[in-house]
N, C-alpha and C positions, 0 to 999 in steps of 0.2 A: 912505144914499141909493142907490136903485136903478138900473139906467139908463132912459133913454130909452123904450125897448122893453117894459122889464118891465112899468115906469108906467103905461104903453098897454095892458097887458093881452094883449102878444100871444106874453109867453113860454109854451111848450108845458106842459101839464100835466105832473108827475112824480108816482110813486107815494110813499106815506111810506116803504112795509120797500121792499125789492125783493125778488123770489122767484127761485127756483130753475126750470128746467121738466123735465119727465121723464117719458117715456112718455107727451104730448102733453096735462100740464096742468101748471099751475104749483103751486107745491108752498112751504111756506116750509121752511126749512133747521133742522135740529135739535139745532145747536150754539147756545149760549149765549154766546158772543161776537157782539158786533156794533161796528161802526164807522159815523160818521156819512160822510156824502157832502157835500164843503162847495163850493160856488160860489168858487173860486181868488180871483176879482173880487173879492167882498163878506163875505165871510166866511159869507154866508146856509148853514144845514142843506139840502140838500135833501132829503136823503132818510138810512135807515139802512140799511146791508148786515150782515144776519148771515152770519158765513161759517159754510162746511158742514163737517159731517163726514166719516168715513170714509164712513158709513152713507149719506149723502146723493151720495158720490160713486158707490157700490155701486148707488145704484140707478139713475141717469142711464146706469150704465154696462150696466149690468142689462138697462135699457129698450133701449139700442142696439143688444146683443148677442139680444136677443130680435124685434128687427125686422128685424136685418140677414140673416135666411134668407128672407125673401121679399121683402125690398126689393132681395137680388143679383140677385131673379129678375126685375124689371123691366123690360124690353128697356129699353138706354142711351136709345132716342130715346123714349121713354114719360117716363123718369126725369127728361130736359132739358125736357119739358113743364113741369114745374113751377117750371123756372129763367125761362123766359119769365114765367109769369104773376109769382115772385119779380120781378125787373129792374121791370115796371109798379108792382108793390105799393111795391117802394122808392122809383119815383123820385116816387111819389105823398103818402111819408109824407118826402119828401128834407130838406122843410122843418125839419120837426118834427126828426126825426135830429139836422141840423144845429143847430140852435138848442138843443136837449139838452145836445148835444158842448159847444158853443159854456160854457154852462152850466159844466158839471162838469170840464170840462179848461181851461178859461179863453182857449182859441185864438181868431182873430178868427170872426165868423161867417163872411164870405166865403171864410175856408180852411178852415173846416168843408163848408160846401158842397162846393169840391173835393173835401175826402176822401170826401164821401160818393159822390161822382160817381167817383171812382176806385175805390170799393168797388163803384159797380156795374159797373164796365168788366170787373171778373173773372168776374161774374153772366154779364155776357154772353160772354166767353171761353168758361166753362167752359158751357156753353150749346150748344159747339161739342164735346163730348165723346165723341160718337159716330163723329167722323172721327177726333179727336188721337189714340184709342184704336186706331186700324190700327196707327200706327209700330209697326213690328217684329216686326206679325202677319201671315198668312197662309200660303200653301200651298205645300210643293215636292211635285210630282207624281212618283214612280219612284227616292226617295232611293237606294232598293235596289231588287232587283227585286220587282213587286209590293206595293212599298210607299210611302206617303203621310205627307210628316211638313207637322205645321201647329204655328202659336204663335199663343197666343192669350193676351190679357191679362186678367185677373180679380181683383175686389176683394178685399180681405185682411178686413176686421171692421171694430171698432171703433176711428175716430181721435178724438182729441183735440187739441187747440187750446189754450194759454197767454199768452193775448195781452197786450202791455203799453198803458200810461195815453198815450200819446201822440197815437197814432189808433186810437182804440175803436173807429172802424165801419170804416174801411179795411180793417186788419190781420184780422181775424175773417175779411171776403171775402176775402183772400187762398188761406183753408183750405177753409170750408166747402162753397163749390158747386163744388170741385171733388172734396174725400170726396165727397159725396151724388151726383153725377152718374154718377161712375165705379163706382159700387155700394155706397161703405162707407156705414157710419151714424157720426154724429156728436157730440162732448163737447164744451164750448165754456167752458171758464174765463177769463173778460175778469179785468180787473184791478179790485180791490176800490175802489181809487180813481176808477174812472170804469165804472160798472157800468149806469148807464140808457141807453150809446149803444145797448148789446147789450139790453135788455129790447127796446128798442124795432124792433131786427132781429128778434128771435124771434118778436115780435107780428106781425110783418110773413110771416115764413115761416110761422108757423101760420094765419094768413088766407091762404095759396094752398093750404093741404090737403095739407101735406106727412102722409105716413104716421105716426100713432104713433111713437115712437122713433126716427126715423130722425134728428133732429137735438134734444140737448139742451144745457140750460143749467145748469151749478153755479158760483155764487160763491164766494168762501173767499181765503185768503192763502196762507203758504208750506205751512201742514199738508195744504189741497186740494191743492196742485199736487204733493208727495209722495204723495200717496195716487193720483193718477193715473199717476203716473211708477211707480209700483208696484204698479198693477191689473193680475191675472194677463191678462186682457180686455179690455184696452188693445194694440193691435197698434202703433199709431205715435204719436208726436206731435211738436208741430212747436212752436215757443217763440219768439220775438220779444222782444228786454228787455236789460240791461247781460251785459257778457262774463261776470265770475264766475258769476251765475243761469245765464248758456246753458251754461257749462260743464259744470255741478251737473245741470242738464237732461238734457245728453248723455251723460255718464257713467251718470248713474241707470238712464234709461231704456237705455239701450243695454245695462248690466249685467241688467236685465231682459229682455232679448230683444224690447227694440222697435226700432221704426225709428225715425229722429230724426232731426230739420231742425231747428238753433237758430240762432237769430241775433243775434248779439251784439252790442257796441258798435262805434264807429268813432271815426277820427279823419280827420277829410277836411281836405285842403289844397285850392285853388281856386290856380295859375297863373297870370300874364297877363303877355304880353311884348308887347315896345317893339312891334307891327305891330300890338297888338288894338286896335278901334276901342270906346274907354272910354265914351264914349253908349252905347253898347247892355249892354255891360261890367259895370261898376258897376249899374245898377238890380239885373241879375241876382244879382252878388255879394252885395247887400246884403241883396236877396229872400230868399237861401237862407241867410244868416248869420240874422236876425233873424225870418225868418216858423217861425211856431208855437211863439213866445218862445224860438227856438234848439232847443227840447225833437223833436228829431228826427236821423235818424243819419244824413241825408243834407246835414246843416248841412256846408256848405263854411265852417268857421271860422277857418281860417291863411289868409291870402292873401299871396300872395308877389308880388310884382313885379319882374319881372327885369331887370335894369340900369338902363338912361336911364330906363324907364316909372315906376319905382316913386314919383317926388314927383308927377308929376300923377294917377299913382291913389291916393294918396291924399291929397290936395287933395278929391277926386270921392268919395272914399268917406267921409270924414268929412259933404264938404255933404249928400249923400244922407243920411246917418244921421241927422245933425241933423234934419232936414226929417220923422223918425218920428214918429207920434203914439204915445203907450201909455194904455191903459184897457181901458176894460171890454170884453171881444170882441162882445158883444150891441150897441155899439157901432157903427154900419157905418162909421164915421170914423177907428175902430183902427186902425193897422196893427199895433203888438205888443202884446199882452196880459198876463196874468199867468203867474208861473210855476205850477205844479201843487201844491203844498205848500211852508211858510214852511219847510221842512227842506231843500227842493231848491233855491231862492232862497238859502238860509243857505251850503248847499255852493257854488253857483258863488263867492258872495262872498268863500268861503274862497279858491277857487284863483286870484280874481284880485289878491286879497291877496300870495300866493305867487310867482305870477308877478312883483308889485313886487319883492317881497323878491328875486328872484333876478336882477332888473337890468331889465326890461320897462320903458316908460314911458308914463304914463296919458295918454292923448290923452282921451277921452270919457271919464267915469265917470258910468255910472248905479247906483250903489250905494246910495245915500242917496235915488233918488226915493220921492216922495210923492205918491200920486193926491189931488184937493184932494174929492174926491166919495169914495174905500170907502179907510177909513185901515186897514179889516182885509184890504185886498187884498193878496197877495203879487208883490205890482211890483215890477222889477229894470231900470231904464233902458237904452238900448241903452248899450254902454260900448265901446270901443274901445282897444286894448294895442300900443304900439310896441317897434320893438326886441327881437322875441320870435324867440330864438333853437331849433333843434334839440333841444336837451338842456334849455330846461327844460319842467319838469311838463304846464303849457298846452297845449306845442306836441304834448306826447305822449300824453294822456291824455282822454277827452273830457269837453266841457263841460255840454252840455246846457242853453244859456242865450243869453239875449241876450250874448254878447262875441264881438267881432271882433280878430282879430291880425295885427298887419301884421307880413311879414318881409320881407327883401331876399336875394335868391341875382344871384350874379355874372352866373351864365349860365341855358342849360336844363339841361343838365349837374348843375350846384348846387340846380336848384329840384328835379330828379327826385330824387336822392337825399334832401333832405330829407322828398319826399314818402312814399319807401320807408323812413325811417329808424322811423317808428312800427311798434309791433306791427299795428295792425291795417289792414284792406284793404280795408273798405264802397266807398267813393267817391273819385273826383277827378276835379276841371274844369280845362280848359286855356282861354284866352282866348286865341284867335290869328288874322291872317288869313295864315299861311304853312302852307301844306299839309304841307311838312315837319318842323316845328315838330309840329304835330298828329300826325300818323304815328309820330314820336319817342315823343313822349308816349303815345302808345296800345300801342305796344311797350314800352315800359320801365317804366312805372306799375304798382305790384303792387295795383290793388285792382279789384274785381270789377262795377264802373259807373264810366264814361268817359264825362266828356262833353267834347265840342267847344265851344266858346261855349255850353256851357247850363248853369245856374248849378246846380238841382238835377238830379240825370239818373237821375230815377225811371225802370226800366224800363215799358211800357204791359204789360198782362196776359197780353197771347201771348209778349211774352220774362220767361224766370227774370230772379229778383230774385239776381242776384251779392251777391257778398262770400267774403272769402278772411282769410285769416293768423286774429286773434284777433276776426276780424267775424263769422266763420261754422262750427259745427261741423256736420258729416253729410255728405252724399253729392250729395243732390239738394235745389233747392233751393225755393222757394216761385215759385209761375205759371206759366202755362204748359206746355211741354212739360215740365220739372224734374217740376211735378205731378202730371201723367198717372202718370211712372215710381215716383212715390213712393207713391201709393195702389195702383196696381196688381202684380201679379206675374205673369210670362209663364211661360205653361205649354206645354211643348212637348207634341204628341199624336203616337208615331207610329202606322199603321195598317196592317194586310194584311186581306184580304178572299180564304178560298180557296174560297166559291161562289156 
């Protein structure tokens, strides 16, 4: 049984194969593997991704390295014209996007929407390319005698993009309008799993008349993303997905002389002490534990409660959970949906198994839910874990799921160090209304997004996307001003003039 929506006929059309695009048409892929695209909800086909070959990566790359000597030559504000008419095109096809997403990654539709609204907030950042691009450029007059030294920034070639299954249309805008604005030309490998968010962004940038080659599409799995990471023609790329891949990323490509931004996994803890006001609190904790069935690295999934606080929050956090709907995300009634494959549902199940076994105690389990409408859906109940100490697995390792884990720290003292005792350093939220309390926390937390009373604390697209310890390898990092520096290279000129 289908949902609601579908019933109605108002699901968005999908293609059967998907294609490839390159040199400003679409292309199908010339390897002989192919993978089905499944509805997470229902188990429905929607569609078949062949992935690509070397050959088919050769030529996407081909096509950007042969556009990108007259697309450098664009004046920046010429270039951002076409991020304006982009930003219209999407927020006109917002629907359709969404309700795809919604589709093939199994998230509610309402947090699709989001993410496609936060993929266009970078359209419109980077939109602003032509001022970002000053930092650090301009003139000194008479360095020496007679002479003139100036820096100027200038784009490198061809980038690439590796984006993972959880926000297919977000994550993509993170990269591309800001290569394309700044002069590079653009590769775009989404993840095999969720591949029609990005058809339908590319359909979108080719209806505003981007140039030929300036921005393409290859599908594929781990052989594509190797064949990119070792394109001599490849200058950078930038990766998104679990810590070992970003790893395997940075190394690669970096032993190839590229530039690299990967971004790895997390493990976030969320805080709240005796002064935070738990109305406001709790909704937020639950929101960023359980919205986009957990499958996102900004999941605050430890939540700690420090001293007196800890039994009325979770009193509040339990009734909140309870109170979740799960189904189908086309759904507008949802609030968590499915996971992404019955392999990714099978792994959380394991680790919350584990976490028993190592002394945790089951407050909620959704393990065993059953939608009574798509029995082939990959549904994982919100589930809730007590008693979850530092040292085990859970607390150190990430989930990627509907589970919530309640701990207890003596003080803030107890709750920081657990929060630093993980490898890695994406996120952490403090729930508090003592100013000092917060100030502590923002000093002494090793992870690369802080939020105060905010449950998820995505940065907006003028600030870099943080992350630190085993969250992030490379230099610079995704949005904003990170990306100005990472597509471009400053070039100093100096000058004398003797008549």
């Amino acid at each position: 049984m289908t949902s609601r929506q579908e019933e109605a006929g108002d699901a968005p059309a999908v293609p059967d194969s998907v294609s490839n695009y390159a040199d400003g048409a679409w292309v199908d892929a010339t390897a002989e593997t192919s993978l089905p695209v499944t509805n997470p909800a229902t188990g429905e086909t929607l569609a078949t991704v062949t992935l690509s070959a070397d050959r088919d990566v050769d030529a996407a790359v081909d096509a950007a390295s042969e556009a990108f000597e007259s697309w450098r030559r664009v004046p920046p504000v010429d270039r951002v014209q076409y991020l304006f008419d982009l930003k219209q095109e999407l927020e006109n096809r917002q629907e359709d996007i969404a309700r795809t997403l919604s589709r093939e990654h199994g998230k509610t539709v309402t947090e699709a929407r989001g993410e496609v609204r936060r993929g266009i907030e970078n359209v419109e950042v980077a939109a602003g390319i032509p001022n970002m691009m000053r930092e650090g450029s301009g003139t000194v007059e008479d360095v020496a005698a007679g002479m003139d030294e100036t820096a100027v920034r200038q784009p490198l070639g061809v980038f690439a993009a590796i984006t993972p299954f959880n926000f297919p249309a977000m994550i993509p805008l993170w990269f591309l309008p800001y290569a394309v604005a700044t002069g590079n030309t653009f590769v775009l490998k989404p993840s095999e799993r969720v591949p029609l968010s990005s058809q339908l962004i590319v359909e979108a940038i080719e209806a505003v008349g981007l140039p030929d080659g300036v921005v393409n599409l290859v599908n594929g799995a781990a052989d594509t993303v190797n064949a990119i990471l070792e394109h001599p023609d490849v200058e950078g790329v930038s990766f998104v997905g679990s810590t070992p891949v970003a790893k395997h990323v940075y190394e690669t490509a970096a032993r190839h002389g590229k530039r690299v931004q990967a971004q790895g996994g997390a493990k976030n803890y969320v805080v709240v002490t005796p002064s935070a006001i738990l109305d406001d609190a709790v909704p937020n904790i639950v929101g960023s534990v359980y919205g986009n069935a957990g499958e996102r690295c900004l999941a605050n999934d430890v939540v700690v409660g420090v001293g007196d606080v800890y039994d009325d929050l979770r009193e509040e956090v339990v009734s909140n959970t309870e109170e979740l709907v799960v189904g189908n995300g086309l759904d507008e009634d949802t609030d968590v949906g499915p996971l992404v494959t019955e392999d990714a549902r099978e792994s959380v199940v394991a680790m919350v198994d584990e976490a028993l076994e190592e002394g945790a105690d089951l407050v909620l389990d959704g393990r065993d839910f059953d939608h009574p409408d798509h029995d082939d859906g990959n549904f994982l109940g919100p589930t809730i874990l007590e008693g979850v100490t530092a040292d085990m697995a859970i607390a150190q390792e990430e989930i990627f799921g509907p589970v919530l884990c309640l701990a207890r720290a003596d003080d803030l003292d107890d709750a920081v160090e657990m929060v630093n005792s993980t490898r890695y350093g994406n996120a952490s939220s403090i729930f508090t209304e003592r100013g000092s309390e917060a100030r502590k926390y923002k000093y002494e937390v090793d992870a690369g997004n802080v939020g105060v009373n905010v449950g998820v604390c995505a940065p907006m697209g003028f600030f870099h996307f943080g992350g630190r310890k085993d969250s992030f390898f490379g230099d610079t990092h995704a949005q904003g001003e990170d990306a100005v520096q990472f597509y471009t290279e400053k070039k100093v000129v100096m000058e004398r003039w003797y008549s």
